[in-house]
C-alpha positions in Angstrom: 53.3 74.6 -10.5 56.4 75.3 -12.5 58.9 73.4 -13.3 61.2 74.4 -11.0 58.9 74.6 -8.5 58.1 70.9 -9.1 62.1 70.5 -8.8 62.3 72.4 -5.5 59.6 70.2 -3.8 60.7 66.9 -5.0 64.0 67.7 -3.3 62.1 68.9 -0.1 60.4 65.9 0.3 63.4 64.1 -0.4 64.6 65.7 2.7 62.1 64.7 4.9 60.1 67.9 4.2 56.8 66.0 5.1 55.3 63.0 3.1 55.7 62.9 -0.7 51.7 63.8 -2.4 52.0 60.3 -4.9 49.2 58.7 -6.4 49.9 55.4 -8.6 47.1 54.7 -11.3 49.4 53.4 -13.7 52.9 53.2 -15.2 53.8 54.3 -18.8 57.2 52.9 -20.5 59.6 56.2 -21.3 62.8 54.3 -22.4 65.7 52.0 -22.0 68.8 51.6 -21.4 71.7 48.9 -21.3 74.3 48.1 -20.2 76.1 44.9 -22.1 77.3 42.0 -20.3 80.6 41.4 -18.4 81.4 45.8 -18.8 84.2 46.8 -16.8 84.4 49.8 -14.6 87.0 51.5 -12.4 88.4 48.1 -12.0 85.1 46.4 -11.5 83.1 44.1 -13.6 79.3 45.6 -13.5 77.2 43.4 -13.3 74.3 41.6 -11.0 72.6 45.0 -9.9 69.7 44.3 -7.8 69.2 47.3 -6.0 69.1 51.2 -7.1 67.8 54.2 -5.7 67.6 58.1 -6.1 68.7 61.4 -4.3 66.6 64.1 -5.2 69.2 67.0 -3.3 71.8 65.8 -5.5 70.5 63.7 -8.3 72.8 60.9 -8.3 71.6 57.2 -8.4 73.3 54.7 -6.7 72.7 51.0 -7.8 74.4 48.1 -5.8 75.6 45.0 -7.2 74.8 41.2 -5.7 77.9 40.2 -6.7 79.3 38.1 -3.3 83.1 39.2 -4.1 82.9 36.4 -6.9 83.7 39.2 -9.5 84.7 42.2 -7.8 85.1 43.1 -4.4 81.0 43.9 -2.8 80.4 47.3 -4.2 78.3 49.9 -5.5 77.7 52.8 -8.3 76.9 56.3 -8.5 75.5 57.1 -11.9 73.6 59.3 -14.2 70.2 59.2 -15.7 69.2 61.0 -18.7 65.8 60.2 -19.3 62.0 62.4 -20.0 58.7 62.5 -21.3 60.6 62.8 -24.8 62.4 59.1 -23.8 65.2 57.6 -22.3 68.9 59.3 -23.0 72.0 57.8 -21.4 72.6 56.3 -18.7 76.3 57.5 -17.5 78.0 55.5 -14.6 80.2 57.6 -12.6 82.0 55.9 -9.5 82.1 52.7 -8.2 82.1 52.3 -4.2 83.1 49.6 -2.3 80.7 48.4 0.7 83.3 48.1 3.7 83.2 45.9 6.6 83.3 47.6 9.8 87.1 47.1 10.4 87.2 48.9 7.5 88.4 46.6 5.2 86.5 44.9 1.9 84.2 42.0 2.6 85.9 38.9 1.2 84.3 36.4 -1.1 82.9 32.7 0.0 86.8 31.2 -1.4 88.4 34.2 0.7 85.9 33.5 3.7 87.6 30.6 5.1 91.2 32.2 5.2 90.0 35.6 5.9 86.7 35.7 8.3 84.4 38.4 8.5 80.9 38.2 6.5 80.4 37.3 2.9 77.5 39.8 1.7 75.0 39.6 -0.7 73.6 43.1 -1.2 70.2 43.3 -2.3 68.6 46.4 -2.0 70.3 49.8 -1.5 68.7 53.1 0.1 69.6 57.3 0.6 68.5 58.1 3.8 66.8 61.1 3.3 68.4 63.0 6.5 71.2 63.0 5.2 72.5 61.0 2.4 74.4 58.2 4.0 73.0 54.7 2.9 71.1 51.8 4.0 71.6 48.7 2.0 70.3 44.8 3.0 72.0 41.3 2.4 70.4 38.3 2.4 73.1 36.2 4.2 74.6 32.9 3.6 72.6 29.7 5.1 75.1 27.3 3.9 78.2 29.6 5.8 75.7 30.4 8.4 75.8 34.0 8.1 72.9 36.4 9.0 70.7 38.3 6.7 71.5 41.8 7.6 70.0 45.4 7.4 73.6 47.7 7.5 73.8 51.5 7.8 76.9 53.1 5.5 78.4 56.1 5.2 78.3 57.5 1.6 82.0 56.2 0.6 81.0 52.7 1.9 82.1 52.2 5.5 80.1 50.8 7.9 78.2 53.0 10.4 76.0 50.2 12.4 74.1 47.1 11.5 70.3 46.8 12.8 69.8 43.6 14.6 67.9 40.3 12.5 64.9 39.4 14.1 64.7 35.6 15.7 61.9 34.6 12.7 64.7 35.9 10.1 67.7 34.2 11.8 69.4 30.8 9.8 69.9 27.8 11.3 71.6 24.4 10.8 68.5 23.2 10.7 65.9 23.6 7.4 63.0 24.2 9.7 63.3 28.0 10.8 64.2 30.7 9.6 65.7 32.0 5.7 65.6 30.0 3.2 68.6 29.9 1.0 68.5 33.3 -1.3 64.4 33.9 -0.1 65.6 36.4 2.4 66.3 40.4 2.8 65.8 41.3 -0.9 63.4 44.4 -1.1 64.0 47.3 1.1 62.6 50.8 1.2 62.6 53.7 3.5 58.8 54.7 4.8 57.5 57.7 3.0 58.0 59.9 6.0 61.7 58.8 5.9 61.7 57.7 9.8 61.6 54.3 9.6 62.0 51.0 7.2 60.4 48.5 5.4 62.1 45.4 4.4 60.5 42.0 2.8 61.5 38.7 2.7 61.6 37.4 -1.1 59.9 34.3 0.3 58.6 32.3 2.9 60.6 31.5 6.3 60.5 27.6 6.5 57.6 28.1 9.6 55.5 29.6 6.9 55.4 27.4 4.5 56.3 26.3 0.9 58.1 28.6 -1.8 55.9 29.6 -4.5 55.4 27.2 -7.3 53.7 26.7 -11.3 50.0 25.8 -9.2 50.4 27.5 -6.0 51.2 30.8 -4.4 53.2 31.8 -1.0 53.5 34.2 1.8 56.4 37.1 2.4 56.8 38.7 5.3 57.0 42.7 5.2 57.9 44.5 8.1 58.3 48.4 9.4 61.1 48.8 11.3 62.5 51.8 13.0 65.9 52.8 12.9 67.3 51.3 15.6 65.7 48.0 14.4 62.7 47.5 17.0 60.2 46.3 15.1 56.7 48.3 14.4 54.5 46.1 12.6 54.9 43.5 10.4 52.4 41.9 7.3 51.8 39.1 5.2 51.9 39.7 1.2 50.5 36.8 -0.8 52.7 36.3 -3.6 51.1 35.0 -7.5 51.9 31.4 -8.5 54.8 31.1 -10.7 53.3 32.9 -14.1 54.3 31.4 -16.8 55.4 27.8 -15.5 53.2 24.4 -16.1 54.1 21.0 -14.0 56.2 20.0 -16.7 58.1 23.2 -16.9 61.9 23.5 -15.9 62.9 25.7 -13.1 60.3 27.9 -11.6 60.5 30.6 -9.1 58.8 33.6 -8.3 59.5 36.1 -5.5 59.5 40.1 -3.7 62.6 41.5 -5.6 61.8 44.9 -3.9 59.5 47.1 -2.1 58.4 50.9 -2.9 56.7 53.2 -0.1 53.8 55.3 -1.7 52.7 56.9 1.7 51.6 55.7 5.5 50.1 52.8 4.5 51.0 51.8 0.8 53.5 50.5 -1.1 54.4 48.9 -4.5 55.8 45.9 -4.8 57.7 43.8 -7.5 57.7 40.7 -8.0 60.0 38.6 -10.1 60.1 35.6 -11.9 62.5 33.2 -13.4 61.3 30.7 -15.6 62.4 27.2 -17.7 59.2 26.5 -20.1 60.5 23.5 -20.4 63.5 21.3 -19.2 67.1 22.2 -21.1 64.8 25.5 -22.6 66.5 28.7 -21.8 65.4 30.9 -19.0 62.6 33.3 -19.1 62.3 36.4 -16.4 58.7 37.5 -15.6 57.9 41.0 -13.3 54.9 42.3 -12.0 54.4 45.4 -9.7 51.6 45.8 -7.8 50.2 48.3 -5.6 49.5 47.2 -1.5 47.8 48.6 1.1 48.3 47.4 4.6 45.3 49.0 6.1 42.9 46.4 7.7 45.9 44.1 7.1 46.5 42.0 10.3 50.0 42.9 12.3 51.7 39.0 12.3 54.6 40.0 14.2 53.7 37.6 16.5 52.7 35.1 14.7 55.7 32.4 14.7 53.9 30.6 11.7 51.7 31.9 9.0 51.5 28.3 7.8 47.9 27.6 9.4 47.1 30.7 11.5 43.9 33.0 10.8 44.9 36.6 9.5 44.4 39.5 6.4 47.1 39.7 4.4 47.7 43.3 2.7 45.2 44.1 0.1 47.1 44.2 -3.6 46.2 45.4 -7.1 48.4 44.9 -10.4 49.8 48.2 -11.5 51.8 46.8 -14.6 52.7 43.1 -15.8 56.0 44.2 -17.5 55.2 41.6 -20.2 52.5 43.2 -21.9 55.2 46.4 -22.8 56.0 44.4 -25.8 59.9 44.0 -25.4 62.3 41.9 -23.6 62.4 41.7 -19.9 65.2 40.6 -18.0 65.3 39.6 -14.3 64.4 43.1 -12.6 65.5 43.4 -9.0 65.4 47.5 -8.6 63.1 50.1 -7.8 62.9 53.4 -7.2 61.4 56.8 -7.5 63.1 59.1 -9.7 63.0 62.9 -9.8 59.0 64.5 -11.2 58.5 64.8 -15.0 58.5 68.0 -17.0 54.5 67.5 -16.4 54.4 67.2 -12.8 54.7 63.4 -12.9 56.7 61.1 -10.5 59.1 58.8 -12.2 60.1 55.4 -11.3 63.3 53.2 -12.6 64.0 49.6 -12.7 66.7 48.3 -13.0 68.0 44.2 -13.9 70.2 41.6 -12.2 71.9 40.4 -15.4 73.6 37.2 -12.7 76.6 37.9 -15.0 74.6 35.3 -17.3 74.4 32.5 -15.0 71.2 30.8 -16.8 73.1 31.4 -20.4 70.0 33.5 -21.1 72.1 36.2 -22.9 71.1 39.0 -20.3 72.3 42.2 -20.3 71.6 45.4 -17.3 68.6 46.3 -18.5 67.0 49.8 -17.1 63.5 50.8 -17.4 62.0 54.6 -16.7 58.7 55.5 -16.2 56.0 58.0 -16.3 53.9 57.1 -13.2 50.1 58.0 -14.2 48.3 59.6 -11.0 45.0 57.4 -10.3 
């Protein structure tokens, strides 16, 4: 196939031209990129982007920021990606969008909520929808201001088209027993590879399934397939690694789904991201892993109001890459996504970083990471 026979299908399947031929055997590092700390944009200090994705008709990225309307109003960027078999060139930004409430106007901070109303959102994960380019992006919600994790459709400029409705299990309440946790909520999104329906994982556990994961023991997400009007089609438990890195003694230790990445009908990758304190007062460490999951003979737990001691298969999962063996620096990756093929015929895949606009004092930066995805 030549190359612009390669380019022509991509954007085909991009389109919903039938389900993308992928096969992930492995991932090999192409370049980096970064963008420094506290950079302003268009107004907008860019920062906290945990979500990016690609649109193979026009070959923009978008990448959406976290940022509650602390720093800048909720938004999101358009960008440029330079990048190769022969490495990693530039990474240009080129607009930033603001995420609009569906009155139309901004959505306010948590200072402005009390004053203003609304929702304060915390985008997560950000999605083209391959019909027709409009976006889908999540938030995980506020438990303390009792606002909903929500799955919203957009228009491309921002503005909202409709929400999808949170299911009862995913719902906050005053009371810590059901329900999100606190910032363990809608974090990884992605559409199915056929582009008619979505998947969205939980970071963590609901409270009805049991502990967050910690330095000795592991915990349970819940990833589900909806369609686009919300109705849920089936649902799965992913079993998510021990804190790596943390002992007993360590400092702060969390590890969690940062986001999802549909393969085909019944596999995915998914990341998962750590942050780690080796030791009390050390300074932060970020771990990542992507793995490869397969949800056939997986058991369907949508009805299953607690995972905690009930008798199912979780998805089947096998490491793809530990991002710490690529001998440099990781920061705290949040993004995933498939990029456009390779001169060779390969797919492509970019991460991309949450620098938390250097909340930990961990010196972080926006770190993005392409890759040659080796066919098994």
């Amino acid at each position: 196939m030549t190359v612009s026979a390669i380019a022509v299908a991509a954007i085909l399947a991009g389109c919903g031209g039938g389900e993308p031929d992928r096969s992930v055997g492995g991932l090999k590092l192409l370049g980096e990129q970064r963008i420094p700390l506290t950079t302003v944009f268009k107004g907008t200090v860019v920062g906290g982007l945990s979500g990016i994705d690609y649109d193979p008709a026009s070959g923009n990225w978008i990448l959406v920021s976290d940022d509650r309307s602390d720093q800048s109003p909720a938004r999101f960027y358009t960008a440029r990606l330079n990048y190769g078999l022969d490495g990693f060139g530039g990474a240009e930004l080129r607009d930033a969008m603001y995420l609009r409430q569906a009155d139309g106007s901004q959505y306010p901070s948590r200072a402005q909520y009390a004053q203003r109303g609304g929702e304060v959102a915390d985008p997560e994960s950000i999605r083209f929808d391959p019909r027709d380019g409009s976006i889908w992006w999540s938030s995980e919600g506020d438990r303390s201001l009792g606002l909903q994790p929500f799955v919203r459709h957009a228009a491309a400029d921002g503005g909202t088209l409709e929400s999808l409705p949170t299911p009862f299990m995913f719902s906050v309440s005053a009371a810590q027993t059901q329900g999100s946790r606190m910032n363990l909520s809608y974090e990884a999104m992605s559409f199915a590879a056929d582009g008619k329906s979505l998947w969205v994982a939980m970071e963590g556990p609901v409270y009805a399934d049991g502990a967050p994961a910690t330095a000795t023991s592991g915990a349970v997400s819940r990833i589900t397939r909806h369609d686009l009007t919300g109705t849920m089609k089936a649902q799965y438990a992913y079993r998510i690694d021990a804190v790596p890195g943390a002992t007993p003694s360590s400092g702060a230790a969390e590890n969690g789904v940062s986001e999802i990445l549909a393969i085909d009908s019944h596999r995915l990758l998914v990341l998962e991201r750590a942050v780690v304190q080796p030791a009390p007062g050390q300074t932060i460490q970020f771990h990542a892993r992507i793995y490869e999951i397969d949800t056939d003979g997986a058991t369907d737990v949508s009805r299953l109001a607690s995972l905690a001691d009930a008798g199912y298969t979780p998805v089947k999962k096998r490491l793809v890459l530990d991002l710490t063996t690529l001998g440099i620096r990781i920061d705290c990756i949040e993004g995933m996504a498939w990029g456009p093929r390779l001169a060779n015929g390969h797919h492509s895949i970019v991460l991309v970083s949450d620098d938390n606009f250097d909340a930990f004092g961990a010196g972080q930066v926006t770190q993005l990471l392409a890759f040659e995805v080796l066919p098994k």
